[in-house]
LUMSETI-882268 format. One record per residue: residue in three letters; x, y, z of N, C-alpha, C, O, CB in turn. Coordinates in steps of 0.2 Angstrom, whole numbers, padded with zeros to 4 digits, always signed. Glycine has a CB too. Layout:
N
ALAXYZXYZXYZXYZXYZ
...
This chain:
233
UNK+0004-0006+0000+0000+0000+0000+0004+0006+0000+0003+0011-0003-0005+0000+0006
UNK+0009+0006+0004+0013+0013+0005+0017+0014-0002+0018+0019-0006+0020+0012+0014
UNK+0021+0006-0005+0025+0009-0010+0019+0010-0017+0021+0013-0022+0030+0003-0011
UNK+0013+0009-0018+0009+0010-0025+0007+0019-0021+0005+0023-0026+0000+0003-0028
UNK+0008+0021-0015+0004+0029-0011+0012+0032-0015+0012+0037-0019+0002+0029+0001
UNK+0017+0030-0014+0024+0032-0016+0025+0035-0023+0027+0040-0025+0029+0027-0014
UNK+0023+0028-0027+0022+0030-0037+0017+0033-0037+0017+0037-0042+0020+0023-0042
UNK+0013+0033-0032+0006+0038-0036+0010+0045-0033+0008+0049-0037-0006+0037-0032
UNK+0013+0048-0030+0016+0053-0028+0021+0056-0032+0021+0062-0032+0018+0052-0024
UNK+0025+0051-0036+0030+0052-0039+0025+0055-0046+0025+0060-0049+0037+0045-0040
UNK+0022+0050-0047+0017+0052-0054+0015+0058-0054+0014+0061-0059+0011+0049-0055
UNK+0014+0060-0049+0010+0068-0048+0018+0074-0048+0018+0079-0051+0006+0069-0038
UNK+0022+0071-0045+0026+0075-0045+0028+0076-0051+0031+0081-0052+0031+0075-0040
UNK+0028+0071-0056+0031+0070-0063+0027+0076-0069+0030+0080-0073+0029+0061-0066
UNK+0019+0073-0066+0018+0077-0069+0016+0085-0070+0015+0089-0074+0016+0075-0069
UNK+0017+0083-0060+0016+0094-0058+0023+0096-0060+0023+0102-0058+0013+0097-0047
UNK+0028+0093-0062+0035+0097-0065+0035+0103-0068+0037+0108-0067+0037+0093-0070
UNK+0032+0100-0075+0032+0105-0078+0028+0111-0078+0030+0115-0082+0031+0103-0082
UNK+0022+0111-0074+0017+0116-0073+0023+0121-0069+0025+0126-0072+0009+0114-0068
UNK+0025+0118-0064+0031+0121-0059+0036+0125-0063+0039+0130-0061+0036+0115-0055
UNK+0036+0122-0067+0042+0125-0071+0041+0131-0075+0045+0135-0076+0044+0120-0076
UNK+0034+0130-0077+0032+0134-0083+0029+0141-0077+0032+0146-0078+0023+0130-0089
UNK+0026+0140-0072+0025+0144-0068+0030+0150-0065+0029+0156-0063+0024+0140-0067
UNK+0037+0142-0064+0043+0149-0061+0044+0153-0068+0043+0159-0069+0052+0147-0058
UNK+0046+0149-0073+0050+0153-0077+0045+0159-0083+0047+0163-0087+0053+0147-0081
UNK+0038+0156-0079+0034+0165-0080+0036+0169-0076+0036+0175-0077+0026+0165-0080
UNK+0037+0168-0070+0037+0175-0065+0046+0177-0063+0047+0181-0058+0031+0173-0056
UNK+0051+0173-0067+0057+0176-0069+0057+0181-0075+0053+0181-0079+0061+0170-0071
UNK+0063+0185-0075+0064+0188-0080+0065+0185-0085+0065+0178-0085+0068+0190-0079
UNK+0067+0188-0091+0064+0184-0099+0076+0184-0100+0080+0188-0101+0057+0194-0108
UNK+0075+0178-0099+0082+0176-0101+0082+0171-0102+0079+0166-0099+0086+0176-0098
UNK+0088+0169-0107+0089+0163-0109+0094+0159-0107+0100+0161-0108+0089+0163-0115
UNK+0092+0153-0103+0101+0149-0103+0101+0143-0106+0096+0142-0109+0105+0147-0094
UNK+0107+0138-0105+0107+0132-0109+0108+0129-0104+0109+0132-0099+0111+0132-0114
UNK+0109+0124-0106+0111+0116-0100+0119+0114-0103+0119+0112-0109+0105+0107-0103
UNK+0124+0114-0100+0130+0112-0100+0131+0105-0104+0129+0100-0101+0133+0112-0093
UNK+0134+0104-0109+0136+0099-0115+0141+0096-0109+0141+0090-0109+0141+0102-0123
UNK+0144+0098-0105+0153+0096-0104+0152+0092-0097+0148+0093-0091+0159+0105-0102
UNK+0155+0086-0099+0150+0081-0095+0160+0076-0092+0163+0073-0097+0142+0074-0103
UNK+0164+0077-0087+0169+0074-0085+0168+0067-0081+0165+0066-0075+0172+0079-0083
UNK+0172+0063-0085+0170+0055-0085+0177+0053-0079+0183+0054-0080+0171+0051-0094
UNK+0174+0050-0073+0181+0048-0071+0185+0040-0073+0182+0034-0073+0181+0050-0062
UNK+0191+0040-0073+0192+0033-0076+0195+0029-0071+0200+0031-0069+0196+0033-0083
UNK+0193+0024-0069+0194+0019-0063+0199+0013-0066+0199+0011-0072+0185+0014-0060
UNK+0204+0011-0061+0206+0005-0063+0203-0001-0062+0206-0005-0058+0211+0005-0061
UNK+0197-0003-0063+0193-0009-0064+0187-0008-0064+0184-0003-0061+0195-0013-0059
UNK+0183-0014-0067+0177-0014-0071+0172-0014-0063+0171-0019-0060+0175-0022-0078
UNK+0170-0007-0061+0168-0005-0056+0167+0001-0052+0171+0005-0054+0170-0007-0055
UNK+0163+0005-0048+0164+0011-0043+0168+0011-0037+0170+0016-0033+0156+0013-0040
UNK+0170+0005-0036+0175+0003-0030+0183+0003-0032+0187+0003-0027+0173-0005-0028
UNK+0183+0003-0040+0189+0004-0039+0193+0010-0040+0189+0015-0040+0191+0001-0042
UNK+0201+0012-0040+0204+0016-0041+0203+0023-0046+0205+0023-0052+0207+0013-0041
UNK+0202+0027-0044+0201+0033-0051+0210+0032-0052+0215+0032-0048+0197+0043-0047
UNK+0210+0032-0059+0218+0034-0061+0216+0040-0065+0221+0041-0068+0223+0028-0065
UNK+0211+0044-0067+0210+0049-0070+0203+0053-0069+0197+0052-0072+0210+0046-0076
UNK+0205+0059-0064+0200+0062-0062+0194+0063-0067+0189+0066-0065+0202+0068-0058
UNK+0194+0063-0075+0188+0066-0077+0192+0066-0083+0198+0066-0083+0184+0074-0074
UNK+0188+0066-0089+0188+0064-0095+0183+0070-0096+0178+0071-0092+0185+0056-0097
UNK+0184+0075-0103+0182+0078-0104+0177+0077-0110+0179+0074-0115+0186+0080-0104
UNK+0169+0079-0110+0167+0075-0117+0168+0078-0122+0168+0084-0122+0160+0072-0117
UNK+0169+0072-0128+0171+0074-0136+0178+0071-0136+0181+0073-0141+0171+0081-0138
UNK+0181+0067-0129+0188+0063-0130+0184+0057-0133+0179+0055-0132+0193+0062-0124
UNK+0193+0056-0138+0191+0052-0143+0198+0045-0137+0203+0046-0135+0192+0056-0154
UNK+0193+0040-0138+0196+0035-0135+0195+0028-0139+0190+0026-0143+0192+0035-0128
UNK+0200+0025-0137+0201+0016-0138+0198+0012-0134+0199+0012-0128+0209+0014-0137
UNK+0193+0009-0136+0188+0005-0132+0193-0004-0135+0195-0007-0140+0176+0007-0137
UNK+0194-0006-0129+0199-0013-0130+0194-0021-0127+0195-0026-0129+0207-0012-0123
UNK+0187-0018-0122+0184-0024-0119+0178-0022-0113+0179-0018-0108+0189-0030-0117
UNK+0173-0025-0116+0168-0022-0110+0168-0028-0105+0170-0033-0106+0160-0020-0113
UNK+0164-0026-0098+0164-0029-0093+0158-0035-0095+0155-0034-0101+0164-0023-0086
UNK+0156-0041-0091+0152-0045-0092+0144-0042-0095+0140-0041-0099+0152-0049-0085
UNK+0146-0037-0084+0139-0036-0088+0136-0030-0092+0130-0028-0092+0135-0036-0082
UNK+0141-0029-0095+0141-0023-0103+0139-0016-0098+0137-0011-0102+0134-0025-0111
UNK+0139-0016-0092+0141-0008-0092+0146-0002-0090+0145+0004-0089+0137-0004-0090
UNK+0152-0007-0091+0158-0003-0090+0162-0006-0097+0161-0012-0100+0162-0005-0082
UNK+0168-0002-0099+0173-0002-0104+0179-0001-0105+0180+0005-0104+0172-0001-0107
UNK+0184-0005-0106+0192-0004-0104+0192+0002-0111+0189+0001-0117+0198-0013-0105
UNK+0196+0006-0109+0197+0011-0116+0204+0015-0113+0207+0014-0107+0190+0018-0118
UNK+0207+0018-0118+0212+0021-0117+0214+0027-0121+0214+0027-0128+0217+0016-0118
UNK+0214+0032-0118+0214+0039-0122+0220+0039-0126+0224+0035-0126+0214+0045-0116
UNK+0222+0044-0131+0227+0047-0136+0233+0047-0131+0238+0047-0134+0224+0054-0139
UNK+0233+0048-0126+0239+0052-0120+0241+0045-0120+0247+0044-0121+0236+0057-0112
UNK+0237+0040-0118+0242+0032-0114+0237+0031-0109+0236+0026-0106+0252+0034-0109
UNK+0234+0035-0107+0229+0033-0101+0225+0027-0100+0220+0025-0104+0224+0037-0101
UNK+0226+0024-0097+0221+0017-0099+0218+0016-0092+0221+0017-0087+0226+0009-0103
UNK+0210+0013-0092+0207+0009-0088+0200+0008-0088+0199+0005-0093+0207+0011-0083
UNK+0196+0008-0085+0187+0008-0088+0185+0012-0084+0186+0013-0078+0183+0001-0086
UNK+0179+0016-0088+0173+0021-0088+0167+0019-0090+0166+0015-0095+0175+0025-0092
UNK+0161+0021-0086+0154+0017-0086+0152+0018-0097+0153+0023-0100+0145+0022-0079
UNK+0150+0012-0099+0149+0012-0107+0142+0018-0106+0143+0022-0110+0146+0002-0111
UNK+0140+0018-0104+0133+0027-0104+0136+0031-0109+0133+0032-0114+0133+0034-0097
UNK+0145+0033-0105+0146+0038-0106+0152+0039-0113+0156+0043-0114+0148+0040-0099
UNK+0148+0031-0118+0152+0032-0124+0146+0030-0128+0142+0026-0127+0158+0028-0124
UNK+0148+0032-0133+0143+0034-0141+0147+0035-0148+0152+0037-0148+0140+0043-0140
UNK+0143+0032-0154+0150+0031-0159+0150+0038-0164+0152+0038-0170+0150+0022-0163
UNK+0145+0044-0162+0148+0048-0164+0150+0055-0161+0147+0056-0156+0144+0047-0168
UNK+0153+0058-0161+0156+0065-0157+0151+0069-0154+0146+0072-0158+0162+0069-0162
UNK+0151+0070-0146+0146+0075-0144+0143+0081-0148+0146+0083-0153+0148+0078-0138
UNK+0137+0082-0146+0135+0090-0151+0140+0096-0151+0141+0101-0155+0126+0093-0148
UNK+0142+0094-0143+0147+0102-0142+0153+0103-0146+0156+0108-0149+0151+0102-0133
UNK+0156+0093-0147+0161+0094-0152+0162+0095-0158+0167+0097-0162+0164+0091-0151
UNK+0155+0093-0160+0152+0096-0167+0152+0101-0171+0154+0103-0177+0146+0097-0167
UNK+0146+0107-0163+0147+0112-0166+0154+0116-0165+0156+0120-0168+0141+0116-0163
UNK+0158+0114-0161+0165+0118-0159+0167+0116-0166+0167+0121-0169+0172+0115-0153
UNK+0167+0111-0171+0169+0110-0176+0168+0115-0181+0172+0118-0184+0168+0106-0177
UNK+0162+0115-0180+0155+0120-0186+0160+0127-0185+0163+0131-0190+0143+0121-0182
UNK+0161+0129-0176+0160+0135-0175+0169+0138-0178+0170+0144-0180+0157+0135-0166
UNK+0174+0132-0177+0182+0133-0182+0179+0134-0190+0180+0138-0194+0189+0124-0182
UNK+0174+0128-0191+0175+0129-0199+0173+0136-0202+0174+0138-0207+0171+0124-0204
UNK+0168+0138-0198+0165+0144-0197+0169+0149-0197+0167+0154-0200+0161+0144-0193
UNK+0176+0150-0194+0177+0154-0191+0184+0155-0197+0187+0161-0198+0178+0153-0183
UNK+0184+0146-0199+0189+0148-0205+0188+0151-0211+0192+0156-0213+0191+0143-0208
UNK+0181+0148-0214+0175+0150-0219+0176+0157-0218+0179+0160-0223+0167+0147-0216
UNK+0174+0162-0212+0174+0169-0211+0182+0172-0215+0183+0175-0220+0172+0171-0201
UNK+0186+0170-0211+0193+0170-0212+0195+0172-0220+0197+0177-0223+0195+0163-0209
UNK+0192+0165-0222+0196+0163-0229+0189+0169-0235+0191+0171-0240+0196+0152-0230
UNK+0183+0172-0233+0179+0178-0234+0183+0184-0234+0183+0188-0238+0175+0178-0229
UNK+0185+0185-0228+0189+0192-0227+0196+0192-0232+0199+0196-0235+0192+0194-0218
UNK+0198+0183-0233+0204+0186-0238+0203+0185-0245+0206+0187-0250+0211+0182-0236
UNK+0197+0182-0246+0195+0183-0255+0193+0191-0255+0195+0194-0260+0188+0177-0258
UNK+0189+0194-0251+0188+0201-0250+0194+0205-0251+0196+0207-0256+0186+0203-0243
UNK+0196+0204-0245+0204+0209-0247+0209+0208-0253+0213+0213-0255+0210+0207-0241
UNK+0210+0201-0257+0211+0200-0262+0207+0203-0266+0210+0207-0269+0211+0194-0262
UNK+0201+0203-0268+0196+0205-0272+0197+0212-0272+0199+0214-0277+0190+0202-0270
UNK+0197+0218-0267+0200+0224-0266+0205+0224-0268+0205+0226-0273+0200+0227-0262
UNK+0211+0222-0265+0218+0223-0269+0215+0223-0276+0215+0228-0280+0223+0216-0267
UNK+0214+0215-0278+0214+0216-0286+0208+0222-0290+0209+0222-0296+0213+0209-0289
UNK+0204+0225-0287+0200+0230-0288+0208+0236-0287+0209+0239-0292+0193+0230-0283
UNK+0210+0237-0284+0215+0243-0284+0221+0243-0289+0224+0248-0291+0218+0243-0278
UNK+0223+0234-0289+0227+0234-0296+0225+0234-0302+0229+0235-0306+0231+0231-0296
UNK+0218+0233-0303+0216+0235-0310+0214+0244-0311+0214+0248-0316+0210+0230-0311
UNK+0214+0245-0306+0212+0255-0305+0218+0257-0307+0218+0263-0307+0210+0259-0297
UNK+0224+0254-0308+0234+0257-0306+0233+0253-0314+0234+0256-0319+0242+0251-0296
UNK+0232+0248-0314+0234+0245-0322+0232+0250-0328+0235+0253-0332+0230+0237-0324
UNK+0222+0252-0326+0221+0255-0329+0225+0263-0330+0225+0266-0335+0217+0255-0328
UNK+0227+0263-0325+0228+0272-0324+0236+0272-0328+0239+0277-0330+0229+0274-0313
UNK+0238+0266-0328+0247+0265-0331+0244+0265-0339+0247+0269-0343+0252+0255-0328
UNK+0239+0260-0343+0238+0259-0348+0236+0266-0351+0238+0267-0356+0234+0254-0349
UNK+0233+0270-0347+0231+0278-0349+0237+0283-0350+0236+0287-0354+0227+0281-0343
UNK+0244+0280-0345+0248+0284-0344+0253+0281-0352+0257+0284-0354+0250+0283-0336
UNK+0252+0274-0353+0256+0272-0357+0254+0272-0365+0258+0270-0369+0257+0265-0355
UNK+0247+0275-0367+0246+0278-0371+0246+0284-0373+0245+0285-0379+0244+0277-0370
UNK+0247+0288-0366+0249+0295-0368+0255+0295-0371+0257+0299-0375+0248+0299-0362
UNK+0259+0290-0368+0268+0290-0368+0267+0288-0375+0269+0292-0379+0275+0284-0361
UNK+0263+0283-0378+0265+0279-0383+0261+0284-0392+0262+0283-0398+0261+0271-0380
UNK+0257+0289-0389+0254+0294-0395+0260+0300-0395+0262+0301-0401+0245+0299-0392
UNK+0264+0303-0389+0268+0310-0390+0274+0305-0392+0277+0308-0397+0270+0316-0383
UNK+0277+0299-0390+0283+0296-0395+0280+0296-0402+0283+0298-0406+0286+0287-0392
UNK+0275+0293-0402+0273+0293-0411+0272+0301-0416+0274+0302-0422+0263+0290-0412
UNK+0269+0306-0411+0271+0310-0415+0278+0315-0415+0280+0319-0420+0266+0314-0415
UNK+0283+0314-0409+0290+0314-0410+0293+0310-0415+0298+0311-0418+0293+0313-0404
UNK+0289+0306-0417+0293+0300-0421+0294+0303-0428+0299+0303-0433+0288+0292-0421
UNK+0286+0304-0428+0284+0309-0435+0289+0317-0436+0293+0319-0440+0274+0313-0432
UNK+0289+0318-0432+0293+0326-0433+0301+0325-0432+0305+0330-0433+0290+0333-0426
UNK+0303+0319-0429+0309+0316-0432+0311+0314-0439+0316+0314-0442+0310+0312-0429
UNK+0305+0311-0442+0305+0308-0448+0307+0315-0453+0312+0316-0456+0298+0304-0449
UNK+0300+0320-0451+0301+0323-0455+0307+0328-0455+0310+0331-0460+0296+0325-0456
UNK+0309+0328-0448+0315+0332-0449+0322+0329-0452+0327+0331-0454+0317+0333-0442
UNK+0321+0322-0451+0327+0319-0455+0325+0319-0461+0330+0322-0465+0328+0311-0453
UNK+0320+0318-0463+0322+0320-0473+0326+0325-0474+0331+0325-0477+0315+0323-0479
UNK+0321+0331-0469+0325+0338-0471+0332+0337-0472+0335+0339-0477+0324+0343-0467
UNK+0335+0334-0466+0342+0334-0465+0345+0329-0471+0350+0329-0473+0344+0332-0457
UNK+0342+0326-0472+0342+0321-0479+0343+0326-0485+0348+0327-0488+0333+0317-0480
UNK+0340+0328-0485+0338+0334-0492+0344+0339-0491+0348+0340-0496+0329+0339-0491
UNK+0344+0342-0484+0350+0346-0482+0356+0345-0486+0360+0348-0490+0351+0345-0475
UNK+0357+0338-0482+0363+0333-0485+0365+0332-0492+0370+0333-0494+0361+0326-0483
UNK+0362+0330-0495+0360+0328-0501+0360+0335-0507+0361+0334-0513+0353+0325-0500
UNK+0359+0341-0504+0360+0349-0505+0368+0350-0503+0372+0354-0507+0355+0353-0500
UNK+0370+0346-0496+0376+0350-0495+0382+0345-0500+0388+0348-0502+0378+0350-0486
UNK+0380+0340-0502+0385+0336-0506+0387+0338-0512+0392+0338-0514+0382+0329-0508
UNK+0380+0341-0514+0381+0345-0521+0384+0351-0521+0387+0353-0526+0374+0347-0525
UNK+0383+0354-0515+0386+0360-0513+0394+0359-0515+0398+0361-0519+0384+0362-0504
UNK+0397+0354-0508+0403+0351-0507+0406+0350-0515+0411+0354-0517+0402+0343-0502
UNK+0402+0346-0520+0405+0343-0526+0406+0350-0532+0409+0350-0538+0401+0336-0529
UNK+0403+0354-0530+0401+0362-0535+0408+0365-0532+0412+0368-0536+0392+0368-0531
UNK+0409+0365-0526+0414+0370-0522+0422+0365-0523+0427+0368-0523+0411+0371-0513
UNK+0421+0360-0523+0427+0357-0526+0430+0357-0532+0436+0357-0533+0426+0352-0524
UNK+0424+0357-0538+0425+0357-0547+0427+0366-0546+0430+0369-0550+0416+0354-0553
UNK+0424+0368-0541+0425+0379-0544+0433+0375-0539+0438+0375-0543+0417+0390-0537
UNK+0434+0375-0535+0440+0373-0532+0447+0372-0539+0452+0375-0539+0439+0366-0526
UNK+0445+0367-0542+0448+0366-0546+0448+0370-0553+0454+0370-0557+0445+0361-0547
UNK+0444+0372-0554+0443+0375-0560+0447+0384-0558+0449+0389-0561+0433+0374-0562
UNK+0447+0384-0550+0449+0391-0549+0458+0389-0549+0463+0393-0551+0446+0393-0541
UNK+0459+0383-0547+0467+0379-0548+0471+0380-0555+0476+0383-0556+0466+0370-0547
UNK+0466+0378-0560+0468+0377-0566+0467+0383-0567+0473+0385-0567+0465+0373-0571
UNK+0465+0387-0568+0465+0397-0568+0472+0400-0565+0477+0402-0569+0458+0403-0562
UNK+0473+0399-0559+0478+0400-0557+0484+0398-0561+0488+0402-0564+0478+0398-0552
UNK+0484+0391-0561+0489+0389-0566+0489+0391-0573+0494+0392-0576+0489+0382-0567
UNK+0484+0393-0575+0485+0395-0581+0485+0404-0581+0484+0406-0587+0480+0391-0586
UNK+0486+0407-0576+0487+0414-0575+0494+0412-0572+0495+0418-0570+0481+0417-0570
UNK+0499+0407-0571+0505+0409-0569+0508+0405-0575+0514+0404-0575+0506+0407-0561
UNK+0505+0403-0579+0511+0401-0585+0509+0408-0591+0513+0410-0595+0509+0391-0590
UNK+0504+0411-0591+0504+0416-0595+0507+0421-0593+0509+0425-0597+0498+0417-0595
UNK+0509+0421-0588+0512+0428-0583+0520+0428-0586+0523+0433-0588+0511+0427-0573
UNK+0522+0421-0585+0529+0418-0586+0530+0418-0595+0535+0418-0597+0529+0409-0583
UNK+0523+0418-0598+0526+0418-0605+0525+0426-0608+0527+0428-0614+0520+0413-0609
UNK+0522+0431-0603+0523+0436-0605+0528+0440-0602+0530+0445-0604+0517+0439-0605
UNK+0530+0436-0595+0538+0439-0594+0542+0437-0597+0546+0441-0599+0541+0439-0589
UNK+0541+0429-0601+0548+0429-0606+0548+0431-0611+0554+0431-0614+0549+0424-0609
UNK+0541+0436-0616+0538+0438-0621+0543+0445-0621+0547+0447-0625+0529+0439-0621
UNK+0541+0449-0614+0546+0454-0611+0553+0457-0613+0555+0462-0616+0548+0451-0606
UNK+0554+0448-0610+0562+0449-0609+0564+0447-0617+0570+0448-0618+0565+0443-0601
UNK+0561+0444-0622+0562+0443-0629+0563+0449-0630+0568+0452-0628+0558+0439-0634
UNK+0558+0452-0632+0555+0459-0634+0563+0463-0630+0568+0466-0633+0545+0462-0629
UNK+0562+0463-0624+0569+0470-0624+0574+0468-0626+0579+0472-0627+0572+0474-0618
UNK+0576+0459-0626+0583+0455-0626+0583+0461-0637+0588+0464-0638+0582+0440-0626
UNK+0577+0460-0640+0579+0462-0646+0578+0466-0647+0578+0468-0653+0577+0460-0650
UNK+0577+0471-0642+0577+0478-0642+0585+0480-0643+0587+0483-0648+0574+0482-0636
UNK+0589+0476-0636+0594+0477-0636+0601+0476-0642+0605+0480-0644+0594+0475-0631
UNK+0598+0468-0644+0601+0468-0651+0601+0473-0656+0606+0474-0660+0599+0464-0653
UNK+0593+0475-0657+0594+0480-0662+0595+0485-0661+0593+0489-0665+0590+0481-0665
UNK+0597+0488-0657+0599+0493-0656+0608+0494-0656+0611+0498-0659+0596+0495-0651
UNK+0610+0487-0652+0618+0487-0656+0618+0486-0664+0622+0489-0668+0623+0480-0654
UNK+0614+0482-0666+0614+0481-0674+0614+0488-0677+0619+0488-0682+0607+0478-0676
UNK+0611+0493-0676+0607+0498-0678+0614+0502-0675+0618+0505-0679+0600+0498-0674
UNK+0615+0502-0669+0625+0504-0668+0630+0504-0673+0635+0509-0674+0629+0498-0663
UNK+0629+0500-0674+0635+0495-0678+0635+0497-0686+0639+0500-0689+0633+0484-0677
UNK+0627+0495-0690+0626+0498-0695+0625+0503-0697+0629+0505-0701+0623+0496-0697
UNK+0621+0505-0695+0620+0513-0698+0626+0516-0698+0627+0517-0704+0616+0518-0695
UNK+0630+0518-0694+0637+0524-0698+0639+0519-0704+0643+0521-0708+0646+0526-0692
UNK+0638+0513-0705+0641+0511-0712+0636+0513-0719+0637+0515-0725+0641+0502-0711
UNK+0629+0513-0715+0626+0514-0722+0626+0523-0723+0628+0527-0728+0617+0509-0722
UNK+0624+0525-0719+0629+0534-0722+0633+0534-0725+0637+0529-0724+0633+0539-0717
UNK+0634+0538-0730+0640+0537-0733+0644+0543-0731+0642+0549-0732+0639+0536-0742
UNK+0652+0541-0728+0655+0546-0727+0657+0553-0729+0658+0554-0735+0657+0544-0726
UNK+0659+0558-0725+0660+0563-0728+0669+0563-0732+0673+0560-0728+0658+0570-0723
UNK+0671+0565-0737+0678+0565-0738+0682+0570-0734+0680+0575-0735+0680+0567-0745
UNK+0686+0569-0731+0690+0575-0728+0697+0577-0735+0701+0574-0739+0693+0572-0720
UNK+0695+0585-0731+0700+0587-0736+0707+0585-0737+0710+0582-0732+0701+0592-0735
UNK+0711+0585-0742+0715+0580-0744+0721+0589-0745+0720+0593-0749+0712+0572-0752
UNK+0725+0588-0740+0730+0594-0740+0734+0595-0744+0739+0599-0742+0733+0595-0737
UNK+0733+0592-0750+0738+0592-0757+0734+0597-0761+0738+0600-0766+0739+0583-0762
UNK+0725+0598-0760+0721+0601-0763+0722+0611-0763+0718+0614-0766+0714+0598-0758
């Protein structure tokens, strides 16, 4: 009698729970908390509560070597990553990784995800800035590349000229060299002329001089003399 008065109690209390619950947590303030994931497992040296802890607590989302369970399957020999070895109640193992260590997963890939965001961003700016500089160079390398083209032009045309110049001064050069020549042969032939009219000269008075001894010499001959008086007369 007393133990079915005991279950009908507990039933009541089971079910007045949640009213209890709903009740405080109307006349609390409006906040939110969570229930702690983090659940530390202590590890005994033998398939039991009587025996030795050789490891105050196991953190959950450690990943452990399971080697053999006890008879009555609810303890298990395991051995952590470190070397740790002994048994822990089987409850408190599951074959896939707690939710906390999940989302810690989610919450790194996430964090990488963000990460590896800000640097395709900043990449993506950068290369927005070096196409603003490329452009601004391609603007600048067309300007350079239109004033070399028309320097190029007013070289060109300056070089004919000097072409033409050239080409003027050669004829110049070969004009001034044939008058060079032609002034040579003048000369030369103004200094054998000069030489033939000083020898022309020096004929001319060489036969002045002759004739005039000639002319010395003859004429009292061709006069015919006077007789002198003859003193016998």
């Amino acid at each position: 009698m007393r133990f079915r008065f005991a279950n009908t109690v507990c039933s009541l209390r089971v079910l007045l729970l949640p009213v209890v619950l709903m009740a405080h947590s109307i006349g609390m303030a409006q906040e939110t908390q969570y229930v702690s994931d983090k659940v530390l497992v202590p590890v005994r040296s033998g398939a039991g509560a009587d025996y030795r802890i050789v490891n105050r607590g196991l953190p959950s989302g450690t990943a452990l070597l399971v080697f053999a369970e006890s008879d009555d399957g609810e303890w298990a020999e395991i051995e952590t990553r470190g070397g740790t070895r002994g048994w822990i109640p089987s409850q408190y193992l599951q074959q896939e990784p707690p939710a906390a260590l999940l989302i810690n997963d989610l919450r790194v890939e996430l964090e990488q995800a963000r990460a590896e965001r800000d640097r395709v961003v900043s990449q993506l700016n950068q290369s927005s800035t070096e196409v603003d500089e490329a452009d601004e160079t391609i603007i600048g390398l067309t300007t350079t590349i239109e004033r070399t083209q028309a320097e190029l032009t007013e070289i060109k045309r300056v070089s004919a000229a000097a072409l033409d110049l050239d080409l003027m001064n050669q004829q110049l050069v070969a004009e001034l060299e044939s008058g060079r020549s032609s002034a040579d042969l003048l000369r030369l032939e103004n200094v054998r002329l000069r030489e033939r009219i000083a020898n022309n000269q020096m004929m001319d008075g060489a036969l002045a001089v002759l004739l005039g001894v000639i002319l010395a010499v003859v004429a009292p001959r061709l006069w015919p003399r006077k007789k002198r008086p003859d003193g016998w007369s």
